[in-house]
Every structure is written in structure tokens, then in C-alpha cells.
N, C-alpha and C positions, 0 to 999 in steps of 0.2 A: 505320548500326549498328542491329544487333535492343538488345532489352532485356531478353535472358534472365541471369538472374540466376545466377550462381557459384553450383555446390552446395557443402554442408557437408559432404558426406563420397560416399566411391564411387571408381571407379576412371577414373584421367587417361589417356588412351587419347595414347600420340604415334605418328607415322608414321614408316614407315623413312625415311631420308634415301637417296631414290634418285632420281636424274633420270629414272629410265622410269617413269615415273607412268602407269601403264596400265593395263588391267581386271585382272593380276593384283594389283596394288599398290592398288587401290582396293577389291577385293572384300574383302583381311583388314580394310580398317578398317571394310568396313560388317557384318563376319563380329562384328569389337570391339564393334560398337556394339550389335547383337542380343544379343550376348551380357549387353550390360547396360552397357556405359562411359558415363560421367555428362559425360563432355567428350573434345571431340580435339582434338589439336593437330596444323598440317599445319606438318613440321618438314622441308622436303624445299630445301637449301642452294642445288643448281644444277638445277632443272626445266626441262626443253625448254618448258616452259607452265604457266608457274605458275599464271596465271591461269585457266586452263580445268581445272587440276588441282583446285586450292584452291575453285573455283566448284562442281565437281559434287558435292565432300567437304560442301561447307559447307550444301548441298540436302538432300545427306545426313543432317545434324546438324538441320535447319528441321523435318524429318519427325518425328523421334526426339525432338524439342524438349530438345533438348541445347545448350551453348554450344561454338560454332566457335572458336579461339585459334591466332592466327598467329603461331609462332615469329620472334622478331628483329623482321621487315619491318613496318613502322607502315604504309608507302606500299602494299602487297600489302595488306595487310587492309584499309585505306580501300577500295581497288579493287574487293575481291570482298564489302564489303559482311561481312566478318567481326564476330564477338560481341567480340571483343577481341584482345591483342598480350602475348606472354611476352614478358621484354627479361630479357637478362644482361648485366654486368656490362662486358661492353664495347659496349654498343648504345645507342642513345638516351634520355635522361633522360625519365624518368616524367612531369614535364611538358608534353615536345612530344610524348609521345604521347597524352597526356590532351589536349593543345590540338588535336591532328591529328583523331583519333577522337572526341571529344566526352563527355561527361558520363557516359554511360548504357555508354561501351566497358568492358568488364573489362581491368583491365591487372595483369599478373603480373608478378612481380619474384625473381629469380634469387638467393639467399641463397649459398648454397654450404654453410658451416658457421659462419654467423654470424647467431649472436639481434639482435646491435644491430644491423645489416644492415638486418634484417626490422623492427625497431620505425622506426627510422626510414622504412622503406618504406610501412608502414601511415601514419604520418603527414603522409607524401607525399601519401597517397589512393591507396595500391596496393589493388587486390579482394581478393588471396592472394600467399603468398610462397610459396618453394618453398627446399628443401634437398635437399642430396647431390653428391655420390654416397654411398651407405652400403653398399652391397656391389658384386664383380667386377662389371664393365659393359662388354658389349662394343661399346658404342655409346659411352663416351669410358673406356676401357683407364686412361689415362694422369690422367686427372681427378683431383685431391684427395679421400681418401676422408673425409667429416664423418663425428663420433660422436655416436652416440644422444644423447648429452647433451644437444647443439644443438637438439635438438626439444622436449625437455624444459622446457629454460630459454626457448625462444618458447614454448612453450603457455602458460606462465607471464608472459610479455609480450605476448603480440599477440591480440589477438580477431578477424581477418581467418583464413579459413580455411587449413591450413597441406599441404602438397603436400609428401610425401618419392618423390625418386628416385632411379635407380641400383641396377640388377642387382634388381630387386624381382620376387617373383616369388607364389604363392600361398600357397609354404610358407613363407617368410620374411616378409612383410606384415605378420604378425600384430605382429611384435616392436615394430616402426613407430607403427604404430594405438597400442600399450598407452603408446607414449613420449608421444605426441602429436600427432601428423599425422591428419589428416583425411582427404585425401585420396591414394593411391598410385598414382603415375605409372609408364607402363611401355611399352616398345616392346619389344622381344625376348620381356619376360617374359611377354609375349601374344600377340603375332604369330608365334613361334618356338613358341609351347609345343605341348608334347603334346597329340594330338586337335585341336589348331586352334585360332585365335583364341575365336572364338564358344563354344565347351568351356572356355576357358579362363577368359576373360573371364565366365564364368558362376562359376569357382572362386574368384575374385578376390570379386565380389558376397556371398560366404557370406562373408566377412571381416566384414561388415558385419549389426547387425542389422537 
């Protein structure tokens, strides 16, 4: 495990979920990360090669001194030597990933739209929690959509940095940010946008001072 340190605020860079993990699917997230994403997550369910996918993203993030975060899979990010592990809500408890990955891993935790969720996850020893969906998502359609309020009432309980996602995109961020989220997580809303990742991901950045 590296020892890069969770940022306070920026944008959460995730990956399409596609098993052809190839030069075009690698170029938008290194297109994201030029653009300015402060973190990726390699989010990809069924990879012919995860481990050669997740290995050359995560060189990628070594370069840019960015933190690498592997959705779900505690056992994948041991392997490729990943910064840390997202877990939701049906994946393994924040302990055996803490005891898997060691001291220094970042481990995220999955809120949905729930503040005590999140306080108790911070008291677990979670790095950051995360909320949403808060607008259309074409990456889960069907998701529970959380209200702004939920960010609110964590900013108001949690001091671990706080991650809103779902359908987030340049022009809509802002609302997020003024509630209480720190960081905005995005795969379409970047890798799909206008002019390209890297354009995009540069529009996302001016959110920020």
C-alpha cells in the first residue's frame, strides 16, 4: 500500500464499468486525470484482466501523485498494490478491509443517503464516505435518489472528507459543494462530456477555489 493521503476537496474520477479495458478505455481516464481529478477509482465489475488493467491505471495515478481506489474488491487492490478500497453496502465490512490492506490504505464507505451511515463509518476508521445518487445516472438509472439535505446534516457530523455522486456534472456541482460535499464524483459526467474528458475535467476544477 502507498501512503497518499485522501484530498479535501477536487474531483473523484471513476471508470466506465467495461470489461474491454484497452487503450481506448484507459486513455479518457488518463485524459481525467490531466484534466485535474484528485483521485480514480478503477470501477470495472467483469475485466478480462483486472489485474493488468488496475496495474497500468494505478502507474498512472503514482505519476500524477494522486490516490488509486478500488471499487468493491479488497483482494484486487492488495494485488495491484492499490492506495485504497470503496466498499458499499453489500461488500465487506470496514474491518477486514482495514485488517486486509493495513493502516495507511484509504477505505471509503458507501452512504447512500444516510448521515448516521456515515458517522458511524467515520468511527469505524473510514478515510471518507460518500452519498448519492442526487441526480439522473446513467451508470445506476434505478438507484435510490438521496436529498441535498443528507449532505448537509453529515457536514454537520462527520469531519472525514465527504464524496457526492450521481449524474453530477459541471453545471450542477456547484449545488453539492454549497451543501457540503467536498469532493464530486463522476464517470459519464466526465468521460461522456462535451470536448472530452480532459476539457471537462478541467470545468469540474473551476468548482473549486
Amino acid at each position: 500500500m502507498n501512503s497518499t493521503v485522501f484530498p479535501r476537496h477536487g474531483l473523484y474520477l471513476i471508470s466506465r464499468d467495461d470489461p474491454d479495458t484497452g487503450p481506448g478505455w484507459e486513455r479518457e481516464l488518463v485524459d481525467g486525470i490531466r484534466g485535474g481529478a484528485v483521485v480514480v477509482q478503477y470501477r470495472v465489475k467483469h475485466a478480462h484482466d483486472p489485474v493488468g488493467s488496475a496495474t497500468r491505471i494505478r502507474a498512472r495515478c503514482r505519476v500524477a501523485g494522486i490516490p488509486f481506489i478500488i471499487n468493491d474488491d479488497v483482494d484486487l487492490a492488495r494485488a495491484v498494490g492499490a492506495d485504497g478500497v470503496h466498499l458499499g453496502g453489500e461488500d465487506v465490512d470496514l474491518m477486514y478491509a482495514r485488517d486486509r490492506l493495513g493502516a495507511k490504505a484509504i477505505i471509503g464507505i458507501s452512504c447512500y443517503d444516510s448521515p448516521q451511515r456515515a458517522v458511524e463509518a467515520e468511527q469505524g476508521g473510514a478515510d471518507y464516505v460518500a452519498f448519492g445518487r442526487f441526480f439522473p445516472s446513467a451508470t445506476k438509472p434505478l438507484a435510490p435518489c438521496a436529498p441535498i439535505e443528507a449532505l448537509r446534516e453529515a457536514r454537520k457530523r462527520c469531519s472525514v472528507p465527504i464524496v457526492a455522486i450521481g449524474g453530477i456534472t459541471p453545471e450542477n456541482g456547484r449545488l453539492l459543494l454549497d451543501a457540503g460535499a467536498n469532493l464530486l464524483a463522476a464517470i459519464e459526467g466526465v468521460l461522456a462530456g462535451q470536448g472530452g474528458p480532459e476539457s471537462t475535467a478541467r470545468r469540474f476544477r473551476g468548482l473549486w477555489p
